[in-house]
N, C-alpha and C positions, 0 to 999 in steps of 0.2 A: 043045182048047187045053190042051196041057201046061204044066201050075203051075211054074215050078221053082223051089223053096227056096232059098235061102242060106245056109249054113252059118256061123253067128258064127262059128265058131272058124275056118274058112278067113279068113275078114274077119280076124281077127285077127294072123294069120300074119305077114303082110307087117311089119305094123309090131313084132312081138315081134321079127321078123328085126333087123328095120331095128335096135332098141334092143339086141339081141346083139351085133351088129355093133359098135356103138358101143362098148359094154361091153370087148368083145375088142382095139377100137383103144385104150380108154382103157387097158388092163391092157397091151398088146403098149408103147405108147406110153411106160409108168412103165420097164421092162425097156431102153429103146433105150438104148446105149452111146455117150456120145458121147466125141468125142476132143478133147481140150481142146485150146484154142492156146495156146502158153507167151506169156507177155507181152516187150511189148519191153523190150530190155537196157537199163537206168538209161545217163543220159548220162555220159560220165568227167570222174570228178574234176580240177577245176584247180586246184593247190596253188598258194595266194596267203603269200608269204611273210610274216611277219609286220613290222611296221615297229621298225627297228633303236631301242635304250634310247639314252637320252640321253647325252650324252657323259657321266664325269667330269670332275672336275678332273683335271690331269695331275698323276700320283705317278712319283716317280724309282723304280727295282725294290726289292721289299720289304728285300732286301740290302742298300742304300743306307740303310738308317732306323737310326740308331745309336741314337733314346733318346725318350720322348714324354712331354708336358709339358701341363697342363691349363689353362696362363696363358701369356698371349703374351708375350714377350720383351721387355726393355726395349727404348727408342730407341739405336742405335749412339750412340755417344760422339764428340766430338768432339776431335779432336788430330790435331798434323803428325807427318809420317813421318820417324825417325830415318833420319839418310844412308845408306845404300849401302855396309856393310863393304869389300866389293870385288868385283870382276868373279866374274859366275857365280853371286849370290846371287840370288834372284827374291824380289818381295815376295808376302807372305799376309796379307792383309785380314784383320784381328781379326773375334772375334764372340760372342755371350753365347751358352754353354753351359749345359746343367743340370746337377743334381749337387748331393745333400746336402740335397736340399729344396727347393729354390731356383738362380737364375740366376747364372754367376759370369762375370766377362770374362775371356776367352783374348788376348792382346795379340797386336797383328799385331806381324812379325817378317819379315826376312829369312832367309830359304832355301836351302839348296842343293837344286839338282833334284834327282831321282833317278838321271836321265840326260840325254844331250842330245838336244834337239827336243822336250822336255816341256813343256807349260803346266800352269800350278795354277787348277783351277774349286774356287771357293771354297764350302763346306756355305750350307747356307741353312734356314730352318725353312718349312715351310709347314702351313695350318692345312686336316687332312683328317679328315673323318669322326667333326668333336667336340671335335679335339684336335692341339696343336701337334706334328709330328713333325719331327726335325730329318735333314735328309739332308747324307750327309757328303762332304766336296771329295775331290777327286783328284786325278791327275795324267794327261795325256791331248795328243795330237798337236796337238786343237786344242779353244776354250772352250767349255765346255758350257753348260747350265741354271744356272740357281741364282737361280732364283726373283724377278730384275725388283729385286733389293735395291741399292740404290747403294751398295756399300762406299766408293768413292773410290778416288785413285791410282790410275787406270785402269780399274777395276773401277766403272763407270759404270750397271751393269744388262743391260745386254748386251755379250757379247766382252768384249774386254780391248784399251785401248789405252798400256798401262805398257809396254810392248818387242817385240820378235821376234826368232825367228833369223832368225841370218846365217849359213851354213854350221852351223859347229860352236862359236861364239860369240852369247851372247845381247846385242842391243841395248837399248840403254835410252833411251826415248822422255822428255826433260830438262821437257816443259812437264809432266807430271803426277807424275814421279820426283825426289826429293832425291838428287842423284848431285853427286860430287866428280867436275870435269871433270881433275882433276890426277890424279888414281890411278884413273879408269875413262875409258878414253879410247874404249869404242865406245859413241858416244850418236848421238843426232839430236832434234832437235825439232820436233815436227809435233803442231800445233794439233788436240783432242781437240771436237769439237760435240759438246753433251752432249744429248739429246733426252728425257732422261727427268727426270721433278720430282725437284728436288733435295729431299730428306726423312731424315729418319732414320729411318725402317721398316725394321724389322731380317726381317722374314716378309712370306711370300705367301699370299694369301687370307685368309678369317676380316675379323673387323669390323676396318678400320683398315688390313689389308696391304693389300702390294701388288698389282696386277689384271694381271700378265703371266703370258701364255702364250708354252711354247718353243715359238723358231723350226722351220724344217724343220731349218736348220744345225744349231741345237743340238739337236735328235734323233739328227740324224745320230752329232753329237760323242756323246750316250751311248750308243749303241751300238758305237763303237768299245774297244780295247783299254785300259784303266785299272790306273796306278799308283796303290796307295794311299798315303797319307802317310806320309812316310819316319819312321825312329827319333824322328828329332830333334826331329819335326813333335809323336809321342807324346809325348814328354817334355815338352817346351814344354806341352801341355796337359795335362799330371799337376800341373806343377809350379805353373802356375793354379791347378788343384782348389784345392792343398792349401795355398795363400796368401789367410788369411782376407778381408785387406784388398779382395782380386777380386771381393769376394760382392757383389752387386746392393745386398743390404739393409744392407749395411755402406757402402758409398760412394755411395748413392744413383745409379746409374748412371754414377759420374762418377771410374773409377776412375783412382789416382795412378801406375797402372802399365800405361798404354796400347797402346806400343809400345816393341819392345826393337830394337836393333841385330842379335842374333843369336837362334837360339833358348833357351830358361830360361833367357836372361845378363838376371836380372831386377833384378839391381844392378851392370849395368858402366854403363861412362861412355854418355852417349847415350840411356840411358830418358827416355820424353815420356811426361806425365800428359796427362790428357783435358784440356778446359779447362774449367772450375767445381771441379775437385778441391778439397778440402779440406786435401791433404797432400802433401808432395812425393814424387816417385818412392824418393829417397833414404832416405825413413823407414821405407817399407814393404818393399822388399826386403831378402827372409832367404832364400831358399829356397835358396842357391848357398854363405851364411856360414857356415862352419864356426863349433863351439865356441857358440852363442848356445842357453843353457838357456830354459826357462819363455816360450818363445815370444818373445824379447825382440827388437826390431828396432833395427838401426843400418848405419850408413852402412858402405861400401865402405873397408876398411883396418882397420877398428875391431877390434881384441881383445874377446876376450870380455867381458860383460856379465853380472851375476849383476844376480838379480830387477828385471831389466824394465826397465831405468834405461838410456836412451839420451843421449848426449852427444856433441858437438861430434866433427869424423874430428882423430884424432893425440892425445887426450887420454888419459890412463893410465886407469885402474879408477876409479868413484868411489861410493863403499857412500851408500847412502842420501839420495843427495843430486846435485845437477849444479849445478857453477861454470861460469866464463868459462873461455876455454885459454887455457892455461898456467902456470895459476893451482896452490900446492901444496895437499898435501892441507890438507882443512879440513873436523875432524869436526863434524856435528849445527848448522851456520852458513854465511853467508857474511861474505865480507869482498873491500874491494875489493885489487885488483889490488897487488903487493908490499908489502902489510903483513906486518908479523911477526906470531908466532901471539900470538894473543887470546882467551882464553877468556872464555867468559859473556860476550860484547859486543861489541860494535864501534865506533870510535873512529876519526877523522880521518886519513888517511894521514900516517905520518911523526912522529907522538905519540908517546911511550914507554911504555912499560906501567903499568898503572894497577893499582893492588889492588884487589881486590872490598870490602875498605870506608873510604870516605869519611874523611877529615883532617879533624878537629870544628873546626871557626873559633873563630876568637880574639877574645873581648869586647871590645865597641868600647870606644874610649876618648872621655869625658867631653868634648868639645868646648869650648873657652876660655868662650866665653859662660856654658854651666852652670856652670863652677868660679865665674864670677864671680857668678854670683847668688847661688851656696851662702857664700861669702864676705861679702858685704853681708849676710846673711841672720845 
């Protein structure tokens, strides 16, 4: 019986194989290349618009801003419209301006357009971004903005119901216009519903204005073609500036020179003071007087006036002093009406002249009774 051995190391074989093997797949395994997959493409962006800013207030274009003001404007004033010169004038709604520190009144006034088929949209202030800016009127086919204020005489807050054309003649509508039916003969009258509060708010927006917004119409109107305010229109509002009595804090709102018949005719016949004025239209207009030094004011016809002294219309010069008219000169006194001159005093009408000292009286005389006591005695 043949033995036969084992060889450990054949025994061994098999399995050092087996762990070579393994060894080789684990090293061939670390070496394999593999090929990457690219990932998939991100999905596309959808652009969400962002949600539009809130409106503003509506601002007329920055061009329109004539002046800006850190106090709201007084209450429009109250007074009637001086009549209607004559055919072809349009009216212009007054309104407080700045200037000089403070607010002054520009008086409404009658106009010549600049041409025909023109309307006047009248400035208005409105309060933007802090602070009162005032946007300025024009001239224009048809009415614009201006800010929901009720000037009156047609200017109601929206549109304009004071006239229209007719052709190449402007109409004057008699229920809201002072028109002489004798020298302006194209009128009509046709009754004005007014739909807006009747107030004196002179501004839009801000604590206290007014709360309109423009129509589509009056968008439309400012973007069409615009007249600015004619010469006359300028003047008229220089000659305001520079008439102290217009100032806000001088006439307490209530100025004596409201509305004029033409424009800077701020002492012809026909000036209307507000109503509460203090003083009549008459006192304050100078701006048109020749010859009046030291700022003095007087009436219509009046000759010049040295240091400030206003008097009575048709009276001569009167230095340091104002009598009655027609009365003659009479220095450092008065006296009534046809006496002769008197110095140091005055005396009864129709008295003769008196000297300045007194006739000493003459000692009474003794009465019969005392003689006769003195006698018995």
């Amino acid at each position: 019986m043949v033995n036969v051995r084992k060889n450990p190391l054949n025994s061994r074989l098999p399995i050092t194989g087996a762990a070579l093997a393994l060894s080789a797949a684990a090293l061939l395994g670390g070496c394999v290349v593999r090929v990457a997959t690219p990932p998939p493409p991100p999905p596309p962006r959808v652009y969400v618009r962002p949600p539009p800013p809130p409106a503003p207030a509506y601002v007329e274009p920055a061009v329109d801003v004539d002046v800006q003001a850190n106090e709201a404007p007084p209450p429009l004033p109250d007074y009637e419209q001086p009549p209607c010169p004559e055919e072809g004038y349009m009216w212009t709604p007054g309104y407080w301006a700045w200037g000089g520190g403070g607010y002054y009144w520009v008086p409404g006034t009658w106009v010549q357009p600049p041409r025909v088929g023109v309307l006047w949209t009248p400035g208005y202030w409105g309060f933007v971004g802090g602070v009162y800016a005032f946007h300025v009127g024009y001239w224009g086919p048809h009415i614009g903005y201006y800010g929901g204020v009720n000037y009156g005489f047609g200017y109601v807050g929206v549109g304009f119901a004071g006239g229209r054309w007719v052709g190449n003649s402007f109409a004057y509508n008699r229920s809201v216009n002072n028109v002489n039916v004798t020298n302006i003969h194209n009128t009509y009258n046709e009754t004005v519903v007014n739909n807006v509060t009747v107030n004196k708010v002179s501004y839009n927006g801000g604590p206290g204005g007014t709360a309109a917004a423009p129509t589509a119409q009056e968008k439309a109107a400012a973007a069409e073609t615009h007249v600015p305010p004619t010469a006359m229109q300028h003047q008229h509002v220089q000659e305001a500036a520079r008439n102290p009595a217009l100032a806000a804090r001088a006439n307490g709102g209530h100025p004596a020179i409201a509305a004029t018949p033409r424009p800077a005719a701020f002492n012809a016949p026909g000036v209307v003071g507000a109503r509460g004025a203090t003083t009549s239209p008459g006192s304050v207009a100078h701006t048109p007087t020749p010859g009046q030094p030291n700022g003095a004011a007087r009436t219509q016809g009046q000759p010049g006036q040295p240091n400030a002294t206003a008097h009575a219309q048709g009276q001569p010069g009167q230095p340091n002093g104002a009598r009655p008219q027609g009365q003659p000169g009479q220095p450092n006194g008065a006296r009534p009406q046809g006496q002769p001159g008197q110095p140091n005093g005055a005396r009864p009408q129709g008295q003769p002249a008196q000297a300045n000292a007194a006739k000493p009286a003459k000692p009474a005389r003794p009465k019969p009774e005392e003689k006769k006591g003195e006698h018995e005695k």
